[in-house]
ChimeraX commands (.cxc) that place a marker at each C-alpha (Angstrom):
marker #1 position 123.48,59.62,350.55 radius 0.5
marker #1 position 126.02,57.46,348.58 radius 0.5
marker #1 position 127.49,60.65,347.49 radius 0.5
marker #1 position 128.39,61.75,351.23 radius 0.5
marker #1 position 129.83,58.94,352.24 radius 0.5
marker #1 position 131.96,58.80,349.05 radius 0.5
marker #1 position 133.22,62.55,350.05 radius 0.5
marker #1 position 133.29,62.13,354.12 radius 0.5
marker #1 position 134.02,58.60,355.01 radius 0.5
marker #1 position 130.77,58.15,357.09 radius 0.5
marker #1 position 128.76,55.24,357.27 radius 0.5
marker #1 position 125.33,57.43,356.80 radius 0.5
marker #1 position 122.68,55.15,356.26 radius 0.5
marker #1 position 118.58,55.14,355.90 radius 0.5
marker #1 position 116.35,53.25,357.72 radius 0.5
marker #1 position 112.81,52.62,356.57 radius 0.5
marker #1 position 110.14,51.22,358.11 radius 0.5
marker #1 position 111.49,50.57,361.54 radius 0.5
marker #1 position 109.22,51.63,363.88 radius 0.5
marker #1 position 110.95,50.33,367.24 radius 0.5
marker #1 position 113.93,53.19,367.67 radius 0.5
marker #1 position 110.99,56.02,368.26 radius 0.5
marker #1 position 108.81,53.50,370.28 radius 0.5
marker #1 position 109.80,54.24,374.08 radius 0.5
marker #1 position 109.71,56.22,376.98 radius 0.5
marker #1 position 112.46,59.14,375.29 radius 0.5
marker #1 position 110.71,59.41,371.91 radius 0.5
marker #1 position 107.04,60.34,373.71 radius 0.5
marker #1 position 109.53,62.82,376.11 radius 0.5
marker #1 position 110.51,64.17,372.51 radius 0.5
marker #1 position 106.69,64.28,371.48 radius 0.5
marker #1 position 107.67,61.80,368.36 radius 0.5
marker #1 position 104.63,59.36,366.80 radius 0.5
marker #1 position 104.75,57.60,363.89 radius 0.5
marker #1 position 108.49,57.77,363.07 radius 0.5
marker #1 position 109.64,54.79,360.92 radius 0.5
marker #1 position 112.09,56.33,359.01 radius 0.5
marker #1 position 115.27,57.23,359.75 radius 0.5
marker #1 position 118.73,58.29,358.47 radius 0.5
marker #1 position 121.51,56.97,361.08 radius 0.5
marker #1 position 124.78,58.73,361.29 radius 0.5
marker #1 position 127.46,56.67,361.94 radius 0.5
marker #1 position 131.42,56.89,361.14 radius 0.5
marker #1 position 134.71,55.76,362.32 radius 0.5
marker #1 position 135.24,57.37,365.91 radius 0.5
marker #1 position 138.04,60.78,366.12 radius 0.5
marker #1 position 137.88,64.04,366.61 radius 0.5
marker #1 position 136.10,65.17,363.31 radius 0.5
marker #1 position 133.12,62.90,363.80 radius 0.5
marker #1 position 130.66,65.26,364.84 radius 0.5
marker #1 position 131.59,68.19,363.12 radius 0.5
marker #1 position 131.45,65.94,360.19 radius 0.5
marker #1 position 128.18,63.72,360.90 radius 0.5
marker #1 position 126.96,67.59,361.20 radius 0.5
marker #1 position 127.80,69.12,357.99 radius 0.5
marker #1 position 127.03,65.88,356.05 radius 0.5
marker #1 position 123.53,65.70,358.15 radius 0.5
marker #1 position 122.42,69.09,357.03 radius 0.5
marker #1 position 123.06,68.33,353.56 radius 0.5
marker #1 position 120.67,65.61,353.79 radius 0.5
marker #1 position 118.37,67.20,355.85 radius 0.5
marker #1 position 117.99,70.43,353.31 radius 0.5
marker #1 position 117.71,67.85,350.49 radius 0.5
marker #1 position 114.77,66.13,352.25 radius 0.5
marker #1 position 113.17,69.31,353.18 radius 0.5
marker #1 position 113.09,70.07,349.45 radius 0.5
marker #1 position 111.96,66.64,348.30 radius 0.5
marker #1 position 108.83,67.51,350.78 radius 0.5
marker #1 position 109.84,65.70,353.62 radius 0.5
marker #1 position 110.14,66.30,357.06 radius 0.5
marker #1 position 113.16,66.06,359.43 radius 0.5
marker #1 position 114.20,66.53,362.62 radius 0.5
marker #1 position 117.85,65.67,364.35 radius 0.5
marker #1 position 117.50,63.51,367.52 radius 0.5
marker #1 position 120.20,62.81,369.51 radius 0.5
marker #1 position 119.13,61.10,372.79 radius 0.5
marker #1 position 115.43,61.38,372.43 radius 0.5
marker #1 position 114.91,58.25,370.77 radius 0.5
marker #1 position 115.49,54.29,371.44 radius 0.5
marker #1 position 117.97,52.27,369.85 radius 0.5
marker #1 position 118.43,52.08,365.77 radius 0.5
marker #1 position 119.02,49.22,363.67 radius 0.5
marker #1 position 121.55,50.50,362.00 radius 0.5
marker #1 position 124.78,48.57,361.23 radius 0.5
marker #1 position 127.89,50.12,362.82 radius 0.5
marker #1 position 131.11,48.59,362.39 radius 0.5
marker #1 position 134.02,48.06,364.62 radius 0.5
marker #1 position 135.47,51.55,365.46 radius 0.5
marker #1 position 132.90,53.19,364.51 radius 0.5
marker #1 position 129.84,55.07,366.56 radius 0.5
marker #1 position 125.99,56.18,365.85 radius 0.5
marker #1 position 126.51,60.08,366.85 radius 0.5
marker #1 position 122.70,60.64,365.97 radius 0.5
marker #1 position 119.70,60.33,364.29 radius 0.5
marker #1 position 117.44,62.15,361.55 radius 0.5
marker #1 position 113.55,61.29,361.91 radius 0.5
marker #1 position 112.51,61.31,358.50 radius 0.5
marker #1 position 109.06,61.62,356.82 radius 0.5
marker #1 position 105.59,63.75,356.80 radius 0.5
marker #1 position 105.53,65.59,359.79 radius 0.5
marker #1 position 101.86,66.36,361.97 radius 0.5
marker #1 position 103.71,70.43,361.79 radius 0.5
marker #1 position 106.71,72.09,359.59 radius 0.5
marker #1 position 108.62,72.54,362.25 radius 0.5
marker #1 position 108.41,76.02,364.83 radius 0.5
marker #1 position 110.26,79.01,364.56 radius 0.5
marker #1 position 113.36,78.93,366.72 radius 0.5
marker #1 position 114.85,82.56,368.87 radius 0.5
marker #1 position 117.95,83.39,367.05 radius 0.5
marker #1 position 120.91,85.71,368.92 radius 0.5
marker #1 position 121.27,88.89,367.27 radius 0.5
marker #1 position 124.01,88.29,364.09 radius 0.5
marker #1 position 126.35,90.21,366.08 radius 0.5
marker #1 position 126.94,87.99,369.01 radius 0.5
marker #1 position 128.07,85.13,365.64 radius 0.5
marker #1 position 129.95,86.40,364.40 radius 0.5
marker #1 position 133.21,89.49,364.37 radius 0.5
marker #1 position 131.47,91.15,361.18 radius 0.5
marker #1 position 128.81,93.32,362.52 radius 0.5
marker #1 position 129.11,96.61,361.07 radius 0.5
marker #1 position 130.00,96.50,357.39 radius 0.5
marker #1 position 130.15,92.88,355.66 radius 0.5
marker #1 position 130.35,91.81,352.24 radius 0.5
marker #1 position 126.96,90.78,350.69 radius 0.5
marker #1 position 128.34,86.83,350.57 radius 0.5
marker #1 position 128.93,86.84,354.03 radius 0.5
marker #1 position 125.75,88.32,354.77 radius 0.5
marker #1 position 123.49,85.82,352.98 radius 0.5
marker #1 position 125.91,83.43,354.82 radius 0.5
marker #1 position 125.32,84.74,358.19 radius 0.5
marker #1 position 121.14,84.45,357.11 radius 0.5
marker #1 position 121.62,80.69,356.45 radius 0.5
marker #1 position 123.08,80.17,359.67 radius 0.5
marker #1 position 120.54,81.78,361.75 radius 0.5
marker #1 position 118.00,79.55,359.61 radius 0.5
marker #1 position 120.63,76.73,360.86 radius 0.5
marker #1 position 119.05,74.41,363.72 radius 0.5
marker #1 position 121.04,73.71,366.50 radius 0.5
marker #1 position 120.61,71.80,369.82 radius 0.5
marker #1 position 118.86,73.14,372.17 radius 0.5
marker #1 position 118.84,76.32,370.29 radius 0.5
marker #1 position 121.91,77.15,371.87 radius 0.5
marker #1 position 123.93,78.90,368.73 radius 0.5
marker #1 position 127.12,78.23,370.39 radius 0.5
marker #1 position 129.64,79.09,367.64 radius 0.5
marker #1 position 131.08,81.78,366.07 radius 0.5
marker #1 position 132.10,83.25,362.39 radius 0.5
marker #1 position 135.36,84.98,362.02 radius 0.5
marker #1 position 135.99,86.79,358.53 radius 0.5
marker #1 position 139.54,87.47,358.30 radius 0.5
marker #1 position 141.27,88.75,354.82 radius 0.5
marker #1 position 138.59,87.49,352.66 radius 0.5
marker #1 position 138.73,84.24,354.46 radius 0.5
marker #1 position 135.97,82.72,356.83 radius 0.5
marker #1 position 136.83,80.68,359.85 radius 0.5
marker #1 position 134.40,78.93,362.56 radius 0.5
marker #1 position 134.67,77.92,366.24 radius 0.5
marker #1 position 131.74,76.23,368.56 radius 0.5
marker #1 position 132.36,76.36,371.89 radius 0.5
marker #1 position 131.81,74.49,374.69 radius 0.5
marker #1 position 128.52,72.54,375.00 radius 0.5
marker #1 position 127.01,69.60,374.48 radius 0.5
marker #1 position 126.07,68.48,370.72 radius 0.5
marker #1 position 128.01,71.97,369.93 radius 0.5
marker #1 position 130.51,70.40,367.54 radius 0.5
marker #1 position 127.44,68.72,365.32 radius 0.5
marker #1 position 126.04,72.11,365.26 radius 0.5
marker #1 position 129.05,73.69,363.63 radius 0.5
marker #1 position 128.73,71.45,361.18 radius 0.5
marker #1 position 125.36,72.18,360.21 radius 0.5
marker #1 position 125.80,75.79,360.39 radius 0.5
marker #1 position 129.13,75.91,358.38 radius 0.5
marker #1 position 126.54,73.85,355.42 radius 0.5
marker #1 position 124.44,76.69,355.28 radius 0.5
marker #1 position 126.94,79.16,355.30 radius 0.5
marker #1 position 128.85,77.67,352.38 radius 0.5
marker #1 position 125.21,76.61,350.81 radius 0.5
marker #1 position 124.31,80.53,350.59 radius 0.5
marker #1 position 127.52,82.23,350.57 radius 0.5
marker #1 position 129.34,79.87,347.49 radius 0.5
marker #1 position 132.59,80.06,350.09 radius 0.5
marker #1 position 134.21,77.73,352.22 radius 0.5
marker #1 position 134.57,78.03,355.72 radius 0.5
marker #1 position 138.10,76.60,357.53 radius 0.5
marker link #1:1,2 radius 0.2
marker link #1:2,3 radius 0.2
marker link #1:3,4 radius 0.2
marker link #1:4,5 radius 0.2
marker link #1:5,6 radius 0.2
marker link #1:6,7 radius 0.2
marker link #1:7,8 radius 0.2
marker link #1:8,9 radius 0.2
marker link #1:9,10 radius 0.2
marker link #1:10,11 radius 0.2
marker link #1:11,12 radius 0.2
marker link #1:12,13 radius 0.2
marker link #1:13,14 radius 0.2
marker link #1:14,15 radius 0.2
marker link #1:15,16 radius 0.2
marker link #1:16,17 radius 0.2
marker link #1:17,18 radius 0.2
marker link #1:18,19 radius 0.2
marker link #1:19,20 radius 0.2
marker link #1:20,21 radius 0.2
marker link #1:21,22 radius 0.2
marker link #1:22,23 radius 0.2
marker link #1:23,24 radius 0.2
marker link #1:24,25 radius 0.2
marker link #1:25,26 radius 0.2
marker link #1:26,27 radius 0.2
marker link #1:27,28 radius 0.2
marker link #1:28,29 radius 0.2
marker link #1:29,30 radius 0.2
marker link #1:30,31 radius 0.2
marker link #1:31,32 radius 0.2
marker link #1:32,33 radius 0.2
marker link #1:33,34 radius 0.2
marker link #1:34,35 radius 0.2
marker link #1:35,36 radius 0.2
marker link #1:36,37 radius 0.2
marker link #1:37,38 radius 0.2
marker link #1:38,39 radius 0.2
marker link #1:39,40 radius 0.2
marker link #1:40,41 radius 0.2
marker link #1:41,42 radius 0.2
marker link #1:42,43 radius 0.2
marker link #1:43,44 radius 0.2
marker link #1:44,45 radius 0.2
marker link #1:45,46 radius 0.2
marker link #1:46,47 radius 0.2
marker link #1:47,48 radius 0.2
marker link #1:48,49 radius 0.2
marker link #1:49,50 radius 0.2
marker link #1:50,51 radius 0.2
marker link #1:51,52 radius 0.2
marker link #1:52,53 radius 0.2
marker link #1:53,54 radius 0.2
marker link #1:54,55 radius 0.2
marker link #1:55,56 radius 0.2
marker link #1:56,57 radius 0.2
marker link #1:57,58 radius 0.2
marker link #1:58,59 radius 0.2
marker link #1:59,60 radius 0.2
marker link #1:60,61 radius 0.2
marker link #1:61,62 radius 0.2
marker link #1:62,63 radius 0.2
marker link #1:63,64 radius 0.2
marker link #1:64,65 radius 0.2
marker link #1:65,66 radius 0.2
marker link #1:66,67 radius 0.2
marker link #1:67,68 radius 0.2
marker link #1:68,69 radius 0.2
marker link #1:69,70 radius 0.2
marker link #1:70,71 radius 0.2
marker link #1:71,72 radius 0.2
marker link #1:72,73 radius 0.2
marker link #1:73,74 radius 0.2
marker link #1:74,75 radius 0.2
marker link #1:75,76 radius 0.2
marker link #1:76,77 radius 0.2
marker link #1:77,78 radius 0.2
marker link #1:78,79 radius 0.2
marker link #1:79,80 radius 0.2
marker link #1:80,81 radius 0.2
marker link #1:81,82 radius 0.2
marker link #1:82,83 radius 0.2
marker link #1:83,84 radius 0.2
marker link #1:84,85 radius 0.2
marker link #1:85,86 radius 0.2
marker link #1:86,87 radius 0.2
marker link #1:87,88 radius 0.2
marker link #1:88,89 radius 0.2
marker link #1:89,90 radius 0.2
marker link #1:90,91 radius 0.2
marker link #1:91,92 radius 0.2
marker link #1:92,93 radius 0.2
marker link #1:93,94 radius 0.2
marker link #1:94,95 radius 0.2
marker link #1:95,96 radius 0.2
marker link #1:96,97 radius 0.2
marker link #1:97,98 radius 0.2
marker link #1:98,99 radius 0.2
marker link #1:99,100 radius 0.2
marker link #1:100,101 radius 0.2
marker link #1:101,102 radius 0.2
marker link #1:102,103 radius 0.2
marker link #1:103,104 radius 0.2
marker link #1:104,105 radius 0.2
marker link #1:105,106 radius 0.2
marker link #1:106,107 radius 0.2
marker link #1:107,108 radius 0.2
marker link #1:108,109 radius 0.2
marker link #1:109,110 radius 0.2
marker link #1:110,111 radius 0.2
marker link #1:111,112 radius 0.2
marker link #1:112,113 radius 0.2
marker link #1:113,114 radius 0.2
marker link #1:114,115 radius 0.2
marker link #1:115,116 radius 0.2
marker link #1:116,117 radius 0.2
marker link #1:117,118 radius 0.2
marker link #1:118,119 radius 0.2
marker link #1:119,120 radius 0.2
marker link #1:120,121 radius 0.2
marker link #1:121,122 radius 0.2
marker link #1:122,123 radius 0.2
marker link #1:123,124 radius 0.2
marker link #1:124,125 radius 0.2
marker link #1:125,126 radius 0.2
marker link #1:126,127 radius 0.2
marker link #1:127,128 radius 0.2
marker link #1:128,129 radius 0.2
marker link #1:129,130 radius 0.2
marker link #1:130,131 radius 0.2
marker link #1:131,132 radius 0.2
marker link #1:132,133 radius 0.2
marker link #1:133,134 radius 0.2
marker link #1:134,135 radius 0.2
marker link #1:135,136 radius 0.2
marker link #1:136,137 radius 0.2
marker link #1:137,138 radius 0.2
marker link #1:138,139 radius 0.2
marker link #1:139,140 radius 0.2
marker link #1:140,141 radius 0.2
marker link #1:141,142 radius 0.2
marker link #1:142,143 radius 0.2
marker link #1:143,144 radius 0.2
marker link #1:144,145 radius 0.2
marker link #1:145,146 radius 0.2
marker link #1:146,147 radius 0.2
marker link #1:147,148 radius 0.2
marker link #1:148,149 radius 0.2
marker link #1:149,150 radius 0.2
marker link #1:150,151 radius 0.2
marker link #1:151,152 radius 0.2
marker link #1:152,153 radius 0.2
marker link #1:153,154 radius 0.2
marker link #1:154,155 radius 0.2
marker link #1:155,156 radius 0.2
marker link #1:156,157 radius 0.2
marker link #1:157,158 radius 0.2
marker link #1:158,159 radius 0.2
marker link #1:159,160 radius 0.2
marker link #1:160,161 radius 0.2
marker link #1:161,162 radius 0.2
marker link #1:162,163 radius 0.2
marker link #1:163,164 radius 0.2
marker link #1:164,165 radius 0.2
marker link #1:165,166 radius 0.2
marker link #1:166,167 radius 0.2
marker link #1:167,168 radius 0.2
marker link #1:168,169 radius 0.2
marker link #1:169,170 radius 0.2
marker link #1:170,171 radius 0.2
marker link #1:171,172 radius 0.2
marker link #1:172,173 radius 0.2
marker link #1:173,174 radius 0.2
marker link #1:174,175 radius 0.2
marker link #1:175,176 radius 0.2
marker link #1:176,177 radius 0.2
marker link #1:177,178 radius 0.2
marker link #1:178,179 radius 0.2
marker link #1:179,180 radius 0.2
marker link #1:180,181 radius 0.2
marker link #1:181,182 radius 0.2
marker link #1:182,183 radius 0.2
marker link #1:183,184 radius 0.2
view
C-alpha cells in the first residue's frame, strides 16, 4: 500500500476491524455481513482521481486475491468509513476486505470486439491484454470503455457512466499486468 501512494499521490489506507461502515441499511441492500476490513481510497480531488483510485485499487485488489483474501469494490453500498481524509481531498470508494462466505460469481462479458478496434488479427500481447480485461470487474458490469491499438501503441477511453472512469482504471491494470505494455 505504501508503495502506491509513494507512485500515485493517494491517500489509500486500510482499515481493520471496523465493523460500523458495513453495518446499515445499504450494506444488507449489498448482501455484505461480517465486513471489518477495509481499504479506503482517498486522494486529493481533480480530474485523475478516479481513474487513478481505479488503477491503484486493482493493484491491491489482485495482490489480496493472491494473498487468499477476498475483495470486493463498494462504492455506495456501504455506511460511512473511518478513514482520515484531509482537506481537499475525497473517499471515491471502498474495498471490503477479508474471507468471503463465496469467491466471487462469474460476471457476462461483451464479446472482445465491442472493446476494443482490434478484432480480427492482434498481436499475442494485446490479446492476453484484452483476456485480463474481460477478467477486469467493473460497476455494474457495464464494460463501458474501449482499447484502441494504434502503431504499436495502446490507448483507452470509458465513456459515459457512472463509476466508468474507476473502471478504466482497473481495466487498464490488467491490461498492462498481462500484456507487459502501457496503456496512454
Amino acid at each position: 500500500m505504501k508503495e502506491c501512494n509513494r507512485e500515485s499521490g493517494l491517500n489509500i489506507q486500510i482499515i481493520f476491524d471496523e465493523p460500523k461502515c458495513f453495518d446499515s441499511i445499504m450494506a444488507r441492500y449489498g448482501k455484505f455481513s461480517r465486513v471489518e476490513n477495509y481499504i479506503a481510497l482517498v486522494g486529493k480531488k481533480g480530474i485523475e482521481l478516479e481513474e487513478k483510485t481505479g488503477y491503484y485499487g486493482e493493484k491491491l485488489v489482485l495482490k489480496a486475491q493472491e494473498l487468499g483474501l477476498n475483495t470486493c469494490w463498494v462504492a455506495m453500498t456501504h455506511g460511512k468509513s473511518t478513514a482520515k481524509i484531509e482537506k481537499g481531498e475525497k473517499q471515491v470508494c471502498i474495498i471490503a476486505l477479508g474471507y468471503g462466505a463465496v469467491q466471487g460469481t462469474a460476471h457476462k462479458n461483451k464479446p472482445v470486439e465491442q472493446l476494443c478496434n482490434c478484432a480480427e488479427v492482434m498481436p499475442d500481447w494485446f490479446s492476453k491484454g484484452m483476456e485480463a480485461v474481460l477478467l477486469a470487474p467493473t460497476a455494474m458490469n457495464q464494460q463501458k470503455f474501449y482499447f484502441i491499438l494504434e502503431n504499436e501503441r495502446v490507448f483507452a477511453r470509458a465513456e459515459k457512466g457512472f463509476y466508468t472512469k474507476i473502471d478504466l482504471g482497473i481495466v487498464k491494470y490488467h491490461f498492462e499486468a498481462a500484456a507487459g505494455r502501457k496503456v496512454e
